[in-house]
KEMI-455235 format. One record per residue (C-alpha): x, y, z. Coordinates in nm, 3 decimals, decimal comma. Layout:
residues N
NODE         x         y         z
NODE         X         Y         Z
...
This chain:
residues 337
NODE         x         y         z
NODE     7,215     3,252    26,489
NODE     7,500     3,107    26,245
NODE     7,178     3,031    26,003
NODE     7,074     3,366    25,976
NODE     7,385     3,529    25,937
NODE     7,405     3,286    25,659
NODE     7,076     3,365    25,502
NODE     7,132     3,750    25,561
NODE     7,520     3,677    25,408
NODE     7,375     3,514    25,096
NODE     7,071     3,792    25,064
NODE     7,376     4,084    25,065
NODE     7,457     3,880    24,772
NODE     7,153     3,898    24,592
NODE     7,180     4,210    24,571
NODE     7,495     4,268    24,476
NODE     7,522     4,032    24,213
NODE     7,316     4,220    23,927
NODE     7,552     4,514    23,990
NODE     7,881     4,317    23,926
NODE     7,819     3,982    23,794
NODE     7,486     4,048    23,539
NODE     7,580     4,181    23,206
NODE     7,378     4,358    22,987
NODE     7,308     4,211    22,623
NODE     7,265     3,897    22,798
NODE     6,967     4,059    23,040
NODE     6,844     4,212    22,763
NODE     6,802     3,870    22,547
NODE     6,654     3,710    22,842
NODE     6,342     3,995    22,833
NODE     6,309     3,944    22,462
NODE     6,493     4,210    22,277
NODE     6,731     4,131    21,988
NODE     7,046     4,321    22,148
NODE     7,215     4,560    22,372
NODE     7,500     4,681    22,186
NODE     7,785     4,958    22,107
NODE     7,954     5,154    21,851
NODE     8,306     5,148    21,775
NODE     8,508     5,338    21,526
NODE     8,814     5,181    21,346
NODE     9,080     5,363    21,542
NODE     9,031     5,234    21,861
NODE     9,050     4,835    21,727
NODE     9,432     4,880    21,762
NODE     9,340     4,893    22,160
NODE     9,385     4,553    22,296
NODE     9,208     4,603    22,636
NODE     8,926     4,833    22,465
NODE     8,894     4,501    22,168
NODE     8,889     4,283    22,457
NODE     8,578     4,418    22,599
NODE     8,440     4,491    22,265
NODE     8,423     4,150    22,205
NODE     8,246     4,094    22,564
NODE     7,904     3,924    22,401
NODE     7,747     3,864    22,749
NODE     7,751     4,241    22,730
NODE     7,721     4,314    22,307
NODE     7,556     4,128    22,106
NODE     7,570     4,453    21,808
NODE     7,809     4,639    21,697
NODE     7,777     4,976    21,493
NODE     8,072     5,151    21,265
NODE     8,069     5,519    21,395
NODE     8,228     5,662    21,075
NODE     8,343     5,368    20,862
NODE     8,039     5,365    20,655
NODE     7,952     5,714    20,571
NODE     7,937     5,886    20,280
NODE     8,316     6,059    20,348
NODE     8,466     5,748    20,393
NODE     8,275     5,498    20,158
NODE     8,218     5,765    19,834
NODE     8,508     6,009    19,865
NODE     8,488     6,044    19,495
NODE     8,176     6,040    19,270
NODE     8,153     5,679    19,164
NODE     8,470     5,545    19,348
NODE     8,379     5,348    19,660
NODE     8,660     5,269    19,924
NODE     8,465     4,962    20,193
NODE     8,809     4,857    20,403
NODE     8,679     5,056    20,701
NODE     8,329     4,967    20,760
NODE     8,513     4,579    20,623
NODE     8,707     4,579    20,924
NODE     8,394     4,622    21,177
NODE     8,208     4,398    21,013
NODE     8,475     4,151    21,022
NODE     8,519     4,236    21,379
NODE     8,125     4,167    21,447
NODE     8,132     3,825    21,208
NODE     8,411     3,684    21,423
NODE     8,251     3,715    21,748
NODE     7,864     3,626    21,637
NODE     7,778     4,011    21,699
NODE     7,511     4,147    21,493
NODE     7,587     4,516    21,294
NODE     7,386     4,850    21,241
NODE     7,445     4,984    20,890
NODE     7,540     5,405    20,970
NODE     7,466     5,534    20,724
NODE     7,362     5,626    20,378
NODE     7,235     5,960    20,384
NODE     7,322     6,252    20,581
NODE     7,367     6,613    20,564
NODE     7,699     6,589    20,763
NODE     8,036     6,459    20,674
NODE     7,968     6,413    20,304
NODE     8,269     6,497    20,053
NODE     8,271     6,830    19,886
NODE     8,168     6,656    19,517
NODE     7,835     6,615    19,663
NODE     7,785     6,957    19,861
NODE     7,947     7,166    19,602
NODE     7,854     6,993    19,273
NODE     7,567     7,210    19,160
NODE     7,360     6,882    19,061
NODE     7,036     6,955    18,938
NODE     6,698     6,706    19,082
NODE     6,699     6,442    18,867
NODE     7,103     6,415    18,874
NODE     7,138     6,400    19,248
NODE     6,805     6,142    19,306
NODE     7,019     5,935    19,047
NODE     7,339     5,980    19,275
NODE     7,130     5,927    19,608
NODE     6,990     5,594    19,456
NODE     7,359     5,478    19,315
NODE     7,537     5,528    19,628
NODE     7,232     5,378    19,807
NODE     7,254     5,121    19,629
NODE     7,575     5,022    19,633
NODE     7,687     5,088    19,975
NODE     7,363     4,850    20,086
NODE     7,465     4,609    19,851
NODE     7,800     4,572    19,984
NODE     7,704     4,453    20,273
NODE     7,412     4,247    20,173
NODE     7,300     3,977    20,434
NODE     7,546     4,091    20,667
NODE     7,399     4,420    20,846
NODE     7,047     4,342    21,031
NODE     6,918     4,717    21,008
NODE     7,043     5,009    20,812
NODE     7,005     5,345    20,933
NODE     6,911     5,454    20,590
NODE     6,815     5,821    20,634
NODE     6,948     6,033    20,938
NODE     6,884     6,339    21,099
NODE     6,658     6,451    20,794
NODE     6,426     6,688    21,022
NODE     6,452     7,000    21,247
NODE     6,388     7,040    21,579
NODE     6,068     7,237    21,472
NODE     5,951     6,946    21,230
NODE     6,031     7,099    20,945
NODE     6,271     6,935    20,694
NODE     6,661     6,981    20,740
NODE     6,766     7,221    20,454
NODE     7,026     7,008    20,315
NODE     7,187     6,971    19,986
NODE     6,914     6,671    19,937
NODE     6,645     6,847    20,024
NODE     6,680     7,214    19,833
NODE     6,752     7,017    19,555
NODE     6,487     6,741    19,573
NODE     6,223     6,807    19,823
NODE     6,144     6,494    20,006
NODE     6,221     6,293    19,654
NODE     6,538     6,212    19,807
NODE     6,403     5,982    20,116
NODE     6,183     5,747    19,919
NODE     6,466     5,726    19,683
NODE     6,698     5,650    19,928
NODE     6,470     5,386    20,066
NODE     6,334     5,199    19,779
NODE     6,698     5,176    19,645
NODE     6,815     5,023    20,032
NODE     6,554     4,755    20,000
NODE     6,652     4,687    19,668
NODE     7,010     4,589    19,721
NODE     6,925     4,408    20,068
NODE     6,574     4,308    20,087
NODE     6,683     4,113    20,418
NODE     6,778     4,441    20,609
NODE     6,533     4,626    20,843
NODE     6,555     5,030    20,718
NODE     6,549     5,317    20,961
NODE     6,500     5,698    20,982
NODE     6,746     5,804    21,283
NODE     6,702     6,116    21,425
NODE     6,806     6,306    21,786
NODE     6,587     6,481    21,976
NODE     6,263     6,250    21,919
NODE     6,327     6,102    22,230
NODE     6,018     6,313    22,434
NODE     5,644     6,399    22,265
NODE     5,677     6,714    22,052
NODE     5,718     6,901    21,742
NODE     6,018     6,698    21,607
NODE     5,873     6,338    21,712
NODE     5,556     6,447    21,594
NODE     5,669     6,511    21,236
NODE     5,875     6,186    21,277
NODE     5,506     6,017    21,284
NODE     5,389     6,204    21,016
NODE     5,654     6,121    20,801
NODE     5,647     5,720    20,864
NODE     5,251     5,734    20,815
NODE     5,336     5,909    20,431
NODE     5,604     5,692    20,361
NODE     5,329     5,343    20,438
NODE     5,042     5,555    20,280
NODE     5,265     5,531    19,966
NODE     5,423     5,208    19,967
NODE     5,759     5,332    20,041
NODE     5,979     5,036    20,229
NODE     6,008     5,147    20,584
NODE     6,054     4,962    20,916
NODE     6,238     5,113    21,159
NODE     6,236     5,451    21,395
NODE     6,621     5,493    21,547
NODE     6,579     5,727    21,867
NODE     6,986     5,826    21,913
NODE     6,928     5,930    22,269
NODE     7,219     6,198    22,322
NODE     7,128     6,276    22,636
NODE     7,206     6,504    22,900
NODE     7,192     6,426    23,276
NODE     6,900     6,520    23,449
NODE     6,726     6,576    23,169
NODE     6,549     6,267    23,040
NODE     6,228     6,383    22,875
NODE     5,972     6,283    23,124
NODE     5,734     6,157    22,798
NODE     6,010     5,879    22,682
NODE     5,828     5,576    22,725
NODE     5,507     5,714    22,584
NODE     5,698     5,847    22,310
NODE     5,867     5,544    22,185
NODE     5,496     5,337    22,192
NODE     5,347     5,618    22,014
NODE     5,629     5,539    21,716
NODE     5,568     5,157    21,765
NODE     5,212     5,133    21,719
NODE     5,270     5,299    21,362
NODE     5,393     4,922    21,339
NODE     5,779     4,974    21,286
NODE     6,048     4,870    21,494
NODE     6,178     5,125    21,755
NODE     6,569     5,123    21,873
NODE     6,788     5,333    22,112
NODE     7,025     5,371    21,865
NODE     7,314     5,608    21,984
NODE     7,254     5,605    22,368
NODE     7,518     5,839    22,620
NODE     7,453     6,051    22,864
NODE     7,674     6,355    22,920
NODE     7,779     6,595    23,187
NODE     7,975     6,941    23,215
NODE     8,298     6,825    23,395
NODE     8,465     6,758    23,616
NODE     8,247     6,444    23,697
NODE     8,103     6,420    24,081
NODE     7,950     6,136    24,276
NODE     7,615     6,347    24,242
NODE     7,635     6,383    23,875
NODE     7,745     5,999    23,827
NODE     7,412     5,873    24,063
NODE     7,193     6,141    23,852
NODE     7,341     5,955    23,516
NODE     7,322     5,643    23,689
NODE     6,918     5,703    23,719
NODE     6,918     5,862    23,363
NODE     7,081     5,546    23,216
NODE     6,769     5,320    23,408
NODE     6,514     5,529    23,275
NODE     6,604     5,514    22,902
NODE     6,676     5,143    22,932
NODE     6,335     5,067    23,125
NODE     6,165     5,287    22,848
NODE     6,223     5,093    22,612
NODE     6,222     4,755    22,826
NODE     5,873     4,877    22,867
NODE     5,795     4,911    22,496
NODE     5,780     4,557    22,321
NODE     5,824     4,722    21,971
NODE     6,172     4,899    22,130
NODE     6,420     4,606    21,981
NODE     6,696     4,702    22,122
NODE     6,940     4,955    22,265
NODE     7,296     5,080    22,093
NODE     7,527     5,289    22,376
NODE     7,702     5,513    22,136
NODE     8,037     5,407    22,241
NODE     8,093     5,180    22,548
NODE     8,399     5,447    22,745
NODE     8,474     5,789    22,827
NODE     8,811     5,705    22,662
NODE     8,612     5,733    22,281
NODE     8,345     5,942    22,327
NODE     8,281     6,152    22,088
NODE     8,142     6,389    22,304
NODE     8,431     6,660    22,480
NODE     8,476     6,699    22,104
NODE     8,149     6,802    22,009
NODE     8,049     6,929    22,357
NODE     8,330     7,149    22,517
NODE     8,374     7,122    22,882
NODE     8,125     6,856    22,859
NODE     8,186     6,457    22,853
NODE     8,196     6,135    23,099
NODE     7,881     6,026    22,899
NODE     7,934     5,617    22,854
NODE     7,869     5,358    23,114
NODE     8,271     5,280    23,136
NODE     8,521     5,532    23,231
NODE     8,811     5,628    23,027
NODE     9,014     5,367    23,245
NODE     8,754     5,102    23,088
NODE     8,619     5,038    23,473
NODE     8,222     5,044    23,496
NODE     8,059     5,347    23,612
NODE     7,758     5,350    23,851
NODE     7,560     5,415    23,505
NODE     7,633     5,006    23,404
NODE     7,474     4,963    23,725
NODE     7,163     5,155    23,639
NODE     7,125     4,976    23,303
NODE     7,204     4,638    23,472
NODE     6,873     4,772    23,744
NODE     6,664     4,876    23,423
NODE     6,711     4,502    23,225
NODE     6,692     4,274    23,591
């Protein structure tokens, strides 16, 4: 009787162990990916407890600068480049063996008003795209494994974004963009990122389209990012077949800017719905040998950037804003075991 109490003791165990004790870069290594990893922004490395987790590599193995190295805050002024941000995160990465996402070089968002209001005419702006390109890349050369080069450059329709790069160049401005990344770092995989490609549709059909145009004319490209802002319950039920679609064009896929967000306040039924929403993006791409790896776009409720950009909405990261796991860590832990 003591023997199976034992035996039932030690299987109770078992199962609790991938819950608590199992961490999740180092269950993601095991099944062959390159990483599971988070973002951080340069604020929050002046947070001792959030740095100490950060620095967790059982749990991140990659690390990617939420703002540091945009186009704001690395080419405030045309031709003046300020790095000391997107420095300290790499620094931060180097000194723990953590590998680093370039994000990123071109974007219709947070870009000073030199380059949205300057009236540049095609060939002017291509040559702008390609210098700050160029340098930013170079920067960093042999120290960022993949760059997000291009990001959110499509619709939700599939039809091109109608930003400042585009009106003024057509799609000139992506091969540019690209050809002038692998220049400066031929060592660094380049990426499209994009939300809402996670499911089969419009948008993640153009996605293909685009990739197939940019091989069909040489242009350097090897890497689809899928961010993966997500809300809970509502995991597009084509995921998986989705992300091998975009591998067998013969790029790398990544969940690049994983959460999963809720309108507040937070319940036990919401947090075992995210819980299952956070396993079925991770086993997605577990699934998909050309998915490389997954980014969590922030590790705790405490710097999401979501209640900001969301109102009323939030509690989308794996660790509360008390830094404690959620049930979510759980479901990723179930997804990678």
């Amino acid at each position: 009787m003591q023997r199976i109490y034992y035996l039932a003791s030690i299987a109770v165990l078992l199962v609790l162990v991938p819950s608590t004790c199992a961490q999740l870069n180092t269950l993601a290594v095991g099944l062959g990916k390159k990483y599971f990893g988070t973002a951080t922004d340069n604020p929050e490395l002046s947070d001792a407890p959030y740095v100490a987790q950060l620095e967790n590599t059982a749990d991140f193995h990659q690390l990617t600068p939420a703002n540091s190295m945009k186009w704001d805050a690395t080419e405030p002024s045309q031709g003046v480049f300020t790095f000391s941000g997107g420095d300290a995160i790499v620094a931060q990465a180097k000194n723990h063996g953590q590998l680093v996402r370039g994000h990123n070089c071109v974007w219709h968002n947070q870009l000073p008003s030199w380059v949205t209001s300057g009236g540049f005419n095609n060939a002017t702006l291509l040559s702008i795209v390609q210098n700050h390109c160029s340098t930013l890349v170079g920067h960093y050369k042999g120290s960022i494994l993949a760059w997000d080069v291009l990001n959110e450059i499509l619709n939700d329709d599939g039809t091109f974004r109608q930003s400042v790069f585009f009106t003024t160049t057509g799609t000139s401005f992506i091969q540019t963009a690209l050809h002038a990344a692998r220049a400066a770092d031929p060592g660094a995989k380049l990426y499209i990122n994009d939300f809402n490609i996670e499911g089969m549709g419009a948008k993640s059909t153009a996605m293909v389209n685009l990739v197939k145009s940019l091989q069909a004319q040489g242009v350097p490209i090897d890497g689809i990012g899928v961010q993966a802002h997500l809300i809970v319950g509502e995991v597009p039920p084509t995921l998986q077949a989705n992300l091998a679609q975009f591998a067998a064009l013969g790029v790398e896929v990544a969940i690049t800017e994983l959460d999963v967000r809720m309108t507040l306040p937070a319940t036990p039924a919401l947090l075992a719905q995210q819980q299952k929403d956070y396993q079925t993006v991770v086993a997605a791409c577990r699934a998909v040998s050309g998915c490389i790896g997954i980014t969590i776009w922030d590790w705790t409720d405490k710097y999401s950037w979501v209640p900001g950009a969301f109102p009323g909405q939030g509690a989308a990261c794996p660790w509360d804003a008390n830094l404690v796991k959620k049930p979510a860590y759980a479901g990723i832990v179930a997804a990678l075991s």
